[in-house]
Structure formats: C-alpha cells, structure tokens
C-alpha positions in Angstrom: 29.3 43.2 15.8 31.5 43.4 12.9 35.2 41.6 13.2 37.3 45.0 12.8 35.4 46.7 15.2 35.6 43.4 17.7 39.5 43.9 16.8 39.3 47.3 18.2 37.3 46.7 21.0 40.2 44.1 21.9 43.0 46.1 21.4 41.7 49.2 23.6 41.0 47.2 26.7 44.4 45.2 26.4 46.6 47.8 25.5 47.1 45.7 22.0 48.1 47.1 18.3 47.7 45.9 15.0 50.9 44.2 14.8 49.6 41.6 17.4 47.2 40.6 15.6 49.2 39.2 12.6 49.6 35.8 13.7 46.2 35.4 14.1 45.2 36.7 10.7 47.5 34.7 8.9 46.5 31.6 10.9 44.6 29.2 8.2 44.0 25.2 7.9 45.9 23.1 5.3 46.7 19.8 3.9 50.4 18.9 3.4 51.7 16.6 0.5 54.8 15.8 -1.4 55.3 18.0 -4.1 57.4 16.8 -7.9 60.4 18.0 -5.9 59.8 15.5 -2.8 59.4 18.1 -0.3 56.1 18.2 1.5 54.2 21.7 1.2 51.0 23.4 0.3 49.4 26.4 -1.4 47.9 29.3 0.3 46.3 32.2 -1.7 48.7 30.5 -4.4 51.6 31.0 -3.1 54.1 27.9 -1.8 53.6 26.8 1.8 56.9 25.1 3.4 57.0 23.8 7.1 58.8 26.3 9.4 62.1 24.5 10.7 60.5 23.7 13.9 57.7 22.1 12.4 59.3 19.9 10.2 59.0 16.6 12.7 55.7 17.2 13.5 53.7 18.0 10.1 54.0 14.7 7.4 52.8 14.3 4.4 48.7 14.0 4.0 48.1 15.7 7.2 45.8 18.9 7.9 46.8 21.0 10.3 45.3 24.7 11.6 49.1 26.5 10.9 50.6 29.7 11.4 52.2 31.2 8.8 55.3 33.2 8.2 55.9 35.1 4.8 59.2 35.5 3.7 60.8 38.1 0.9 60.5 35.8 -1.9 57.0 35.7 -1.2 57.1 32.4 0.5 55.0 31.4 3.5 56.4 28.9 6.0 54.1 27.0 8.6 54.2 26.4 12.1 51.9 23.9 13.3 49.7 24.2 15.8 46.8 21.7 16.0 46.9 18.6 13.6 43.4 18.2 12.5 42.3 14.4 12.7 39.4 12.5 13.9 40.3 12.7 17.9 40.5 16.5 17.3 36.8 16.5 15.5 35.6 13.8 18.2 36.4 16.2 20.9 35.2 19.7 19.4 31.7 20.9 20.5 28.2 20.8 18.4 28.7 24.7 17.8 32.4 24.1 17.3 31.6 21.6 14.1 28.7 24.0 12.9 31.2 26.7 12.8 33.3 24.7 11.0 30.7 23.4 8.5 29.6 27.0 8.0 33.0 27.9 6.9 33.7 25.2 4.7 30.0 25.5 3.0 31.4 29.4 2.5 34.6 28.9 1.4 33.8 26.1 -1.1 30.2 26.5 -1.6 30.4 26.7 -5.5 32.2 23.1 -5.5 30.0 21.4 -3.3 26.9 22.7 -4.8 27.3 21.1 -8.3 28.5 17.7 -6.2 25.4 17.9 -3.8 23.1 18.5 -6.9 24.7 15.3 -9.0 24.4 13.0 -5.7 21.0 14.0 -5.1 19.4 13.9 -8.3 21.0 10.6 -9.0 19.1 9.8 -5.6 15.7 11.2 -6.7 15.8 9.3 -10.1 16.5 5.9 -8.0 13.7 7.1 -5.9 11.9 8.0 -8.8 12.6 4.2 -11.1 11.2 2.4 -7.6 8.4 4.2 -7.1 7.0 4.0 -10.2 7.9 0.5 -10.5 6.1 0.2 -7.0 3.2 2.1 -8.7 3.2 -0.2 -11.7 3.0 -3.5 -9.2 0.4 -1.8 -7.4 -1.7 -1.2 -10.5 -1.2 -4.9 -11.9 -2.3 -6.5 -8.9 -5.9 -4.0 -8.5 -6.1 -4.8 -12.3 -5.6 -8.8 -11.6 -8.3 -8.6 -8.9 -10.7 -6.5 -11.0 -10.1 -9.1 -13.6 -11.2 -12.1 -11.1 -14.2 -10.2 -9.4 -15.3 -9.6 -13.1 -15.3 -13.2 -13.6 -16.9 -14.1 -10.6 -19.3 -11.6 -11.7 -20.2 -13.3 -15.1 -20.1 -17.0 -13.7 -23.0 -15.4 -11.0 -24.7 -13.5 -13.8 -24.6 -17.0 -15.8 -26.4 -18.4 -13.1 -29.2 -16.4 -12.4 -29.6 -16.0 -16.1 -30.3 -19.8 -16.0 -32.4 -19.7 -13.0 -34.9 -17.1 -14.3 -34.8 -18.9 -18.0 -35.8 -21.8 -15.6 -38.4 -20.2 -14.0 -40.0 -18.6 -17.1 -40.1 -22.5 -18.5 -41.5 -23.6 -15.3 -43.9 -21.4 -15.5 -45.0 -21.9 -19.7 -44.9 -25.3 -18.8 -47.4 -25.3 -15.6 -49.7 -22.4 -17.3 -50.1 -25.5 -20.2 -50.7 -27.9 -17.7 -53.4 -25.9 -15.9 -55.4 -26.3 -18.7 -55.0 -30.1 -19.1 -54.2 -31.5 -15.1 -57.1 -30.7 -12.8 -55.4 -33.8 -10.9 -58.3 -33.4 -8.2 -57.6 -30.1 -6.8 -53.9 -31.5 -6.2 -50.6 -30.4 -8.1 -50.1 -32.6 -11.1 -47.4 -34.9 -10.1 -44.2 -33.8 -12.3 -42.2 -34.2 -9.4 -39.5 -31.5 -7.9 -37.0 -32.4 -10.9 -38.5 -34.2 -13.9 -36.6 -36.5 -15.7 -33.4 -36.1 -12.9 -33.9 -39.4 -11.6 -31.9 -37.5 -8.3 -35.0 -37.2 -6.2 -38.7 -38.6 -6.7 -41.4 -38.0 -7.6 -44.1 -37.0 -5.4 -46.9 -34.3 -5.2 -46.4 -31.2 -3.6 -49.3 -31.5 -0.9 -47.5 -33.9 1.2 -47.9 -34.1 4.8 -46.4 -31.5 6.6 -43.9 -32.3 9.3 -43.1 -28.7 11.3 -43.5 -25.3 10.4 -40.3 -23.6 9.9 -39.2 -19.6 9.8 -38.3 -18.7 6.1 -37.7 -15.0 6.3 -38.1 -12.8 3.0 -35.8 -9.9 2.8 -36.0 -8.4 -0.5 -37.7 -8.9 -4.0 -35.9 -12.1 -4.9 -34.1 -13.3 -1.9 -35.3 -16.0 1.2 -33.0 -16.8 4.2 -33.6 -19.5 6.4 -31.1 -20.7 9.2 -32.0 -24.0 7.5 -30.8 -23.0 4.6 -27.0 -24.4 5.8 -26.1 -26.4 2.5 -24.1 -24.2 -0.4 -26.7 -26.0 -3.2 -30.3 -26.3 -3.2 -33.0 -27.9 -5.7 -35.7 -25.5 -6.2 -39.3 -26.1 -7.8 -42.1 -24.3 -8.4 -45.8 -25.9 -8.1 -48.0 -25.8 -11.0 -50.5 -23.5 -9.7 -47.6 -21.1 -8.7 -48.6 -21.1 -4.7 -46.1 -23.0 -3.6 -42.1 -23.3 -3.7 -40.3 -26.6 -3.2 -36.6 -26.3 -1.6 -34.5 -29.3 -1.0 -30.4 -29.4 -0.5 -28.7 -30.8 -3.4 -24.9 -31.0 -4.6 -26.3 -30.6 -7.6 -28.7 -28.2 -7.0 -29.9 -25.8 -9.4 -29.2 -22.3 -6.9 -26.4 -21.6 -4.7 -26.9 -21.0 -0.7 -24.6 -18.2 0.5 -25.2 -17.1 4.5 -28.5 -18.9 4.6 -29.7 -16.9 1.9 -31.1 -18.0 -1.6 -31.9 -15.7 -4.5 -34.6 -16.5 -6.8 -34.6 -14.7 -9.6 -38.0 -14.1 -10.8 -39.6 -14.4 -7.2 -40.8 -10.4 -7.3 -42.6 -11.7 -10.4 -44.5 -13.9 -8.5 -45.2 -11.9 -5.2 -44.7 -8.7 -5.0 -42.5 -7.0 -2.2 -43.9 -4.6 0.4 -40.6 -5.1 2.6 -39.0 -7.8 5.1 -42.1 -10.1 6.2 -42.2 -14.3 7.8 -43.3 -16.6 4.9 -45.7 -19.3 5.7 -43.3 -22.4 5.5 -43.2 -25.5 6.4 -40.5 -28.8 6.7 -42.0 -32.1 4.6 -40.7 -34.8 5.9 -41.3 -37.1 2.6 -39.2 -35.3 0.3 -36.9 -34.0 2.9 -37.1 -30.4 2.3 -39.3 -27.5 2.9 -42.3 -26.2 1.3 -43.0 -22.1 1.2 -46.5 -20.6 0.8 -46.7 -17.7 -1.6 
C-alpha cells in the first residue's frame, strides 16, 4: 500500500484532514551543535534549525534527537524535541525497529556510504590478499624444502645400490676367473665372506649348518627375513653363484629396512616367477645365514 493512500485510508475512518497530518510530515531526526554564532542548531533541507522555546533545556549541543518542526515566515524551522536518540533508546528498540532504521539510513545516505564501504573493504581484501599469498609462498617453500630432502635421500639410496650391483658384477668377474683356476675339491674356494676386511674370517661357504630358517623372496631383488632385525648387513656371493652369505654388520655393505634387504642384481641371478620360501639356513660358525639359489 502506498503512504498517500495509507494517509487516506487514516483520515476517512478517523474523521482526520490533511492539516493533521503536518506534524507528522515535518517530523525528522537531527544532530544539534554550536554554530560560529554560539547558538546550538541544525540544518534541514538547508534551511536553519533552532530549538523551539520549550525545548531549549532539553536538547544540547551534540545530541540527535527525532524533532518536530515548526516553520516560521523567515523560512526558519524551530524544533521541538521529542525522543533524544542515544544508546538506551537503540538498546530498547526492536530487531525490525533497527532494520527499519538501517534501511532508511542506507537510503538516505546510500551514495556516501557506498564509496566508504568500498575503500574499507578493499583495503580488507588486499590485507587478505598480502597474507594469503604470503601463506601460499610458506606453503610452497616448505613442499619445495621437502622435495629437496626426499631428492637427496633418493641419490644417497641410488648411490648405494649403484655400489652394490658394481659389487656384484665384480663378484661375479672375479668368481667366473676363479672357476677356472679353484676346483678346491668340489668346495667354494676359500676367499672368505669379505676379503681383505679383516672384520670377519675367513672360512668356506659349506659350513655346518645349524637350523633351517624362513627367508621369504618377494620380488626380483628383494629377501625379508624376520631375522633380518639389524639396519646393516654383509653380503657375499659364493663362487659358483648357488649360494648367498648374509651376516649383520655395522659396517655392512646393504641396508636392512623392515626385515627386508634389496639386492640389486639378484633377478640376474634367479629369475622371479613371484613370492616363493628360499631354502635357507642359520651357520652357526660364521654367525649368519646361508640362502640357496
């Protein structure tokens, strides 16, 4: 329903005019100060706002208050007050009270508190803005630092198993030249499990066996072995290739990591058909275990 016809709805059910309503239209909300003359007024529509004489105690300077207002001759509105607008007055008003209010404001003034919102926001969003991407930038420093360090661990392993298998292939040169020159009586020629080490002796593969022992393969070049509990092991290969030697060492030769070894160069030596029990077996003399090939 439109106001004017709300106005006339009014005024034909309580006998009212036109006239009647002029307090009510000139009703408005304003904020006294002391003007260059040291009398406290206000504006309205531009023109001069005194207080009325019988408001003069009650309205002070730096007060808002919801006035009536009377407009003289000279074009000169005087106020009455009627409610004094302070923080009691907002405590006490209803939720659809302050949304009226707020929608009124936002009306009236809209085109100065737009370009205010829009400065106070977008100084908000470029703070917002700065932090995240310094969050971003942290973020991609510290993936960056850890790609770094699994690169390197990467390498040192690589290093590793380059030096087992360059190992292996001199282990095996080495036996395939000793084949020809060792028959040794149907035993392994005795090099030992680490020639020249001085770390553990020397002694021929074909020692007495103790106990057999489960020494599980589970891929080409890997062997795991709940016995394999140490984090270094010695490893050896016999001269006619049958047999590996595996002994714990601190200075051993592969690494151990959750009971599983990887010898690189194994699949040369046995091919892999899948998971499968190796024929193994503890010896006692050397203190490590012997695996059949």
């Amino acid at each position: 329903m439109e106001f004017n016809q709300w106005i006339s709805d009014v005024n034909e059910k309580y006998g009212l005019d036109d006239n009647d309503w002029e307090d009510v239209k000139n009703t408005t909300v304003l904020t006294f100060r002391m003007d260059d003359s040291g009398k406290v007024s206000s504006t309205y529509n531009g023109l001069r706002v005194y207080r009325h004489y019988d408001s003069e105690k009650i309205i002070l300077p730096g007060e808002t208050w919801i006035c009536s207002l009377i407009l003289n001759q000279t074009y000169t509105y005087f106020a009455r007050g009627l409610q004094r607008i302070d923080s009691s007055f907002m405590f006490e008003l209803k939720k659809d009270q302050k949304d009226a209010i707020a929608a009124g404001i936002w009306e009236k003034h809209k085109n100065t508190i737009e370009p205010l919102l829009e400065e106070k926001y977008k100084d908000i969003l470029s703070k917002n803005i700065a932090q995240a991407v310094t969050d971003t930038r942290k973020e991609y420093e510290t993936v960056v630092k850890e790609l770094h360090e699994a690169v390197h661990i990467l390498e040192q392993k690589d290093a590793e198993n380059k030096n087992i298998i360059t190992s292996l292939h001199e282990k095996l040169n080495a036996s395939e030249t000793e084949k020809k020159s060792n028959s040794n009586n149907g035993l392994i020629p005795n090099n030992g499990l680490t020639p020249n080490s001085g770390l553990i002796p020397n002694m021929p593969f074909y020692a007495p066996p103790q106990i057999a022992v489960s020494v599980r393969r589970d891929g080409p070049d890997s062997i795991s072995s709940e016995l394999f509990n140490k984090s270094r092991y010695f490893v050896h290969l016999s001269a006619d290739q049958r047999i590996i030697a595996v002994k714990p060492h601190d200075e051993g030769n592969v690494v151990c990591m959750n009971n599983t070894i990887v010898l690189a160069g194994l699949s040369l030596l046995s091919s892999y058909s899948g998971p499968q029990e190796m024929v193994s077996e503890y010896n006692h003399i050397f203190g490590g275990i012997q695996i059949y090939l």
